[in-house]
C-alpha positions as CSV (number, residue, x, y, z in Angstrom):
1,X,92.8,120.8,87.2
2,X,90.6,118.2,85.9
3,X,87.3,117.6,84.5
4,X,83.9,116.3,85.2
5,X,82.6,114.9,82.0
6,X,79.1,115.2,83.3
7,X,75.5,117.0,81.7
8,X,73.1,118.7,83.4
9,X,70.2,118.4,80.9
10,X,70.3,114.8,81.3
11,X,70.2,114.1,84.7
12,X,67.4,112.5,86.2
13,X,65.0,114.7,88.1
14,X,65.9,115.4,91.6
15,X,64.5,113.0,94.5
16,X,62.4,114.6,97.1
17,X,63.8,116.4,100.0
18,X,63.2,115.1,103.3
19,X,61.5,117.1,106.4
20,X,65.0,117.4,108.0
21,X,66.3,118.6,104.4
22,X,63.6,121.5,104.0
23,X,63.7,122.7,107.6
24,X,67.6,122.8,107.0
25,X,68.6,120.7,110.0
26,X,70.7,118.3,107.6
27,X,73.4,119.9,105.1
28,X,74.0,118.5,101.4
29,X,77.1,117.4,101.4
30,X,79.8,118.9,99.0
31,X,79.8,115.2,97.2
32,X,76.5,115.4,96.5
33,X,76.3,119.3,95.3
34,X,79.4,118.2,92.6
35,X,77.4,115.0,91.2
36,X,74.0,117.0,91.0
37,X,75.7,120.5,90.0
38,X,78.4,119.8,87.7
39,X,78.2,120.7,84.4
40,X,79.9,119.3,80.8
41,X,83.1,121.8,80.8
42,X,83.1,121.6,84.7
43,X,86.6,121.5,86.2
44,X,88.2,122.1,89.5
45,X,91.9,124.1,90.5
46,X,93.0,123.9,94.0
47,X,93.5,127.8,95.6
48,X,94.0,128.8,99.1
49,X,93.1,125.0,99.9
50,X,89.7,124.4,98.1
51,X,88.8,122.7,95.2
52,X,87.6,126.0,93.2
53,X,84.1,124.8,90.7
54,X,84.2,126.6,87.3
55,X,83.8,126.7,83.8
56,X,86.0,127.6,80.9
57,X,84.6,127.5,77.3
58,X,84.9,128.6,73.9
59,X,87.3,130.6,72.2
60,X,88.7,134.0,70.5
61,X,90.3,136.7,70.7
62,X,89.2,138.1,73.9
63,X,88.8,136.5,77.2
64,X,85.3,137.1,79.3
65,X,85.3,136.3,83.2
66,X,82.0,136.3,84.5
67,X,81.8,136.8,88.6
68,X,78.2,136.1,90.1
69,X,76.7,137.7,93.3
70,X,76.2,136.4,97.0
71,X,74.3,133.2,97.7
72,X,74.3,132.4,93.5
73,X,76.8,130.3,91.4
74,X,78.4,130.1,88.1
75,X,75.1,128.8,86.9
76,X,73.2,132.1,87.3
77,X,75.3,132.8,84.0
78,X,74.4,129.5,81.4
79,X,72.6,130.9,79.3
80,X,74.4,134.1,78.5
81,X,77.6,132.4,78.9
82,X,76.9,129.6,76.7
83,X,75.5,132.4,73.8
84,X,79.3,134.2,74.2
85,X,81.5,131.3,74.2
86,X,80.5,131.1,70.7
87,X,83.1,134.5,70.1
88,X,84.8,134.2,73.2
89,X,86.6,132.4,75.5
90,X,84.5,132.8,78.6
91,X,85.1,131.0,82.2
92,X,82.8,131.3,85.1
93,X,83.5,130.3,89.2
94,X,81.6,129.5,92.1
95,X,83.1,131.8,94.6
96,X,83.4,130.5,97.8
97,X,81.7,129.8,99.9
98,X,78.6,129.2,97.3
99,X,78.0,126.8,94.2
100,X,80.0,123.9,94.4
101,X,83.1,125.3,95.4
102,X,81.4,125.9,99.4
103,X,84.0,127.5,102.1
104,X,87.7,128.0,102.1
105,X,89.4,126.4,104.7
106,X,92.5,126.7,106.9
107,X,95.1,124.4,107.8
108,X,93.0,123.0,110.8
109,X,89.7,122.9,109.0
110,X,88.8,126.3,110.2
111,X,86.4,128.2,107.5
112,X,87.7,131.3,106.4
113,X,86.1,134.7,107.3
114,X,85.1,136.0,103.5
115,X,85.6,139.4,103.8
116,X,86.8,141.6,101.0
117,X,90.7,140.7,101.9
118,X,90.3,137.6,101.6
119,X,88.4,137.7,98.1
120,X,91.3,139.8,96.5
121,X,93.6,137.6,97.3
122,X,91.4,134.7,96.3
123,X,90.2,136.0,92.9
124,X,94.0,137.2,92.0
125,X,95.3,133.6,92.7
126,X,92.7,132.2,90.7
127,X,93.2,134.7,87.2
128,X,96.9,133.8,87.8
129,X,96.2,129.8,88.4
130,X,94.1,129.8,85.0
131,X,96.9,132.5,83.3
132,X,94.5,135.0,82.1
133,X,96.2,138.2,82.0
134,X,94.0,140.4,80.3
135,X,90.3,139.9,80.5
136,X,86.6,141.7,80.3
137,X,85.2,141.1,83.8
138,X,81.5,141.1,84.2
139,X,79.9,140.9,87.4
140,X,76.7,140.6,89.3
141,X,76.1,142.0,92.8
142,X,79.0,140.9,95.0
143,X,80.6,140.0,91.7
144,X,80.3,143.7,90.8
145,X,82.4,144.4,93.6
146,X,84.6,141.9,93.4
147,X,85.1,143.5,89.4
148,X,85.6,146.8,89.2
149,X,87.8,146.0,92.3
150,X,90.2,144.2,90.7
151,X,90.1,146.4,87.7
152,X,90.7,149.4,90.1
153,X,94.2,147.1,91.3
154,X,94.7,145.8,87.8
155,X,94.4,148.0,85.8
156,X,96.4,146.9,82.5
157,X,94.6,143.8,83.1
158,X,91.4,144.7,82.4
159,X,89.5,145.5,78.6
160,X,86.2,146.1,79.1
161,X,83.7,146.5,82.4
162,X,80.3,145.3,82.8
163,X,78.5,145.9,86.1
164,X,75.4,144.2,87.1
165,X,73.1,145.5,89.8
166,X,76.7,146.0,91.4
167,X,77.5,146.5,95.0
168,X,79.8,149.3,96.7
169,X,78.1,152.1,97.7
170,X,76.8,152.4,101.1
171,X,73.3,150.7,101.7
172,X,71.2,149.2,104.0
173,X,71.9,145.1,103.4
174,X,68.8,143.4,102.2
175,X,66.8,142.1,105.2
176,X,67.3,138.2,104.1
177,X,71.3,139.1,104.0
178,X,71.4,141.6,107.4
179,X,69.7,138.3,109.2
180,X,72.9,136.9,109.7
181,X,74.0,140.3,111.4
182,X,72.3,139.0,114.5
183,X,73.8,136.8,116.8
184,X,70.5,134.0,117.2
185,X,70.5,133.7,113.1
186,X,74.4,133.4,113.0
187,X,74.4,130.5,115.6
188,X,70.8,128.4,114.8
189,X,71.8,128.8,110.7
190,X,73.8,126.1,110.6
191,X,71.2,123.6,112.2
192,X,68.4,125.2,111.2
193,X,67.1,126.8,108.7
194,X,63.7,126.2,106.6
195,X,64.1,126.4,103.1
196,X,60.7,128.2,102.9
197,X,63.1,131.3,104.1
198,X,65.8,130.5,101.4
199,X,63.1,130.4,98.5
200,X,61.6,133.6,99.8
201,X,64.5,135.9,99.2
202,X,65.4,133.7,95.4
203,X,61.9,135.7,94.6
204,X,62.5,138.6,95.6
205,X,65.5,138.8,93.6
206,X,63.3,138.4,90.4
207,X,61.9,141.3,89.1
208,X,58.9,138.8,88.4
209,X,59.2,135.7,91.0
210,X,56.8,134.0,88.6
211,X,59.9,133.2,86.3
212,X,61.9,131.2,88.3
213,X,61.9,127.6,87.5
214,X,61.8,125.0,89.8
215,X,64.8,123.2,89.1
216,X,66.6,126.9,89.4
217,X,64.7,127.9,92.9
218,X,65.8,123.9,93.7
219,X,69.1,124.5,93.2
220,X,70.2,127.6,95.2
221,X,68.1,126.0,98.2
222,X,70.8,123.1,98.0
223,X,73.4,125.5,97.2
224,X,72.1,127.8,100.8
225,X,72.2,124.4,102.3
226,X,75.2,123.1,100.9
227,X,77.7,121.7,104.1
228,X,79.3,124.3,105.9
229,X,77.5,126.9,103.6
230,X,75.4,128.6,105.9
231,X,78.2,128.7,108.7
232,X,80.1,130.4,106.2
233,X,77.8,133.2,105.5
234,X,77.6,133.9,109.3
235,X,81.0,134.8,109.2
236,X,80.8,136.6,105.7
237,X,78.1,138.8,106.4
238,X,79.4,141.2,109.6
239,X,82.4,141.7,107.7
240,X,80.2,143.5,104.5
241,X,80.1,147.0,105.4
242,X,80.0,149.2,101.9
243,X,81.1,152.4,103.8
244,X,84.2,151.3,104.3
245,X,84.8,151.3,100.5
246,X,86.5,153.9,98.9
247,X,84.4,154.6,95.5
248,X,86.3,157.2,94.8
249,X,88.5,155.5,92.9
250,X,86.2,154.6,90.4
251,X,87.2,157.7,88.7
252,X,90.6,156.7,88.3
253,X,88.8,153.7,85.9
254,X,90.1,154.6,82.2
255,X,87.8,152.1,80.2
256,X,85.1,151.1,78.4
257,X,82.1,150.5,80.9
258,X,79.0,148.9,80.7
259,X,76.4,149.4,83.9
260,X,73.3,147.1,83.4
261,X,70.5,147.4,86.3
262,X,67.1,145.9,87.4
263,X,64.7,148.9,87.9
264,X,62.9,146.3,90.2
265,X,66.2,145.4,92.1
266,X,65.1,145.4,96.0
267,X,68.6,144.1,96.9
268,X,70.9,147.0,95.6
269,X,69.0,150.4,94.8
270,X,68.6,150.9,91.0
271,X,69.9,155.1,92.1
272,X,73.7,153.0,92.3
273,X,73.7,152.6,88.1
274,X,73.7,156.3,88.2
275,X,76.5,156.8,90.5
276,X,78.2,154.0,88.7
277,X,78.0,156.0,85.5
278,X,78.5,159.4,87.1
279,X,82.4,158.3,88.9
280,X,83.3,156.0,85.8
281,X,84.8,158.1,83.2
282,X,83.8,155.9,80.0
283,X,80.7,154.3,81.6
284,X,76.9,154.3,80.2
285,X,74.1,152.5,81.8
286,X,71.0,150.6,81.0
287,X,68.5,150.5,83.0
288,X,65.8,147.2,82.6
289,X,62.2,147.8,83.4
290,X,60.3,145.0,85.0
291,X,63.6,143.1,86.0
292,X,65.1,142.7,89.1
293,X,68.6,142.4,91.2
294,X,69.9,139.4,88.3
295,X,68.6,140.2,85.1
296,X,71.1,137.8,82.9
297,X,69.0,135.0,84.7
298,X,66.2,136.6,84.6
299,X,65.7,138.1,81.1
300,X,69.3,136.3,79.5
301,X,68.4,137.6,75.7
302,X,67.8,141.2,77.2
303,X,71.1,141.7,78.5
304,X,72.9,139.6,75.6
305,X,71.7,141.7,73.4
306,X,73.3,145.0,74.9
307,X,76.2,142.7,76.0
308,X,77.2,142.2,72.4
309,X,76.3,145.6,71.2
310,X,78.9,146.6,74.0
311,X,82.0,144.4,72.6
312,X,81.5,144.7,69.5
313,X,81.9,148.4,70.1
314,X,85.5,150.3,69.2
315,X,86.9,151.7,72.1
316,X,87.7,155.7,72.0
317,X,90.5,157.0,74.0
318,X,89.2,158.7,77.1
319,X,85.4,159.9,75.9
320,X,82.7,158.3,77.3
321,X,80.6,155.5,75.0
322,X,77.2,156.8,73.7
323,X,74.1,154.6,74.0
């Protein structure tokens, strides 16, 4: 592991993107995603042969792992993350093949097919590279998934829950996602794709687009055109079929959860916090009016405020938390 002593606050602003940059026809290279993108705390452990991007920060009692959704990065998290660390340990990832981190890849320089597999065996390696053996595991979308999951295989492992605008129940894929079901998109993406496209599904993951700042809609275009990002995806995206999931054994989930939802989420439907709630025997939900599929980037002090409500909360054996 090693670090990368750099700051994002004081980086000069960003030079302008060329014609071949915004229509996608050039890739930003993984060198230049790492200088731009890295962070003071930033380090780097090798898994399944990539040099995994994260975070890991303050201290306590308790250890938080925080898991963002498809297309984002650990930096979806910096403000609530940075408001935690103050209590807790807390470490965030890029998953691949987003962020910084970008795609695995095999022994011939293949990239790896990220299907659901492949991320358990990714995300075990890397609790077991850092040594975290008991955790609270919040995630986002894909990140949801990729959560309750693990807490469903582990289950001593895990503390607490917190699910955000999750994914796992059957649904239609949002339309900017099921693109790359079709053949044309999966084989043009690579060398073409306008980032006008990119920044039109960043807003319609805000509940209100006019939020998003332009360093923060900046940086998931370069992060959607990071090298070998986009050829990535076209391999991800056929293999994300929710029916295939077993839900059921949600119920088998004995502890404290937290299910936090967007009531203007057009990615995941907001009716999913319910069934989260209903199957997860010691879940409540929160629903957020006005907010969309990512509220901690969206509204950070909204959903810190309920975070820390829900860990400072006592545990009861086997009865479900009250709101």
């Amino acid at each position: 592991m090693k670090n990368v002593e750099t700051t994002e606050t004081t980086r000069a602003p960003l030079p302008p993107r060329s014609l071949a940059a915004r229509l996608g026809i050039t890739s930003v290279p993984r060198d230049e995603l790492k200088r731009r993108y890295t962070q003071t705390g930033s380090q780097f452990v090798q898994i399944m042969g990539a040099d995994v991007h994260y975070i890991d920060e303050g201290a306590g009692d308790s250890t938080i792992v925080m898991i963002h959704g498809f297309a984002s990065s650990l930096h979806t998290w910096n403000d609530v993350a940075s408001a935690m660390a103050r209590d807790h340990r807390v470490i965030r990832l890029d998953l691949p093949p987003f962020g910084v981190t970008g795609p695995l890849r095999g022994a011939g320089g293949t990239i790896e097919t990220m299907n659901l597999p492949t991320y358990r065996r990714f995300f075990d390696t890397f609790m077991q590279a850092l040594g975290i053996a008991r955790a609270t595991l919040v995630g986002n979308s894909l990140g949801g998934l990729l959560a309750w999951d693990y807490a469903v295989r582990h289950r001593d492992a895990v503390d607490r829950l917190v699910l955000i605008d999750a994914a796992g129940f059957p649904m239609k894929l949002p339309v900017y996602i099921g693109l790359f079901n079709h053949a044309p998109v999966r084989m043009s993406a690579p060398w073409w794709l306008p980032e006008a496209i990119i920044k039109s599904a960043v807003r319609n993951v805000y509940g209100d687009p006019r939020k998003i700042a332009p360093d923060v809609l900046r940086r998931y275009v370069e992060f959607f055109h990071g090298e070998g990002t986009r050829e990535a995806i076209g391999k991800m995206v056929p293999t994300l079929d929710f029916a295939d999931l077993d839900t059921g054994v949600l119920t088998s989930l004995d502890l404290p959860t937290l299910v936090l939802w967007g009531a203007k989420d057009r990615w995941i439907p907001p009716a999913h916090a319910a069934e989260f709630t209903r199957l997860i025997p010691r879940a409540r939900s929160i629903m957020y009016e006005g907010l969309g599929h990512i509220p901690m980037e969206e509204a950070p002090q909204r959903v810190l405020l309920d975070l820390r409500e829900f860990l400072a909360q006592l545990p009861t054996a086997r009865s479900p938390l009250q709101v």
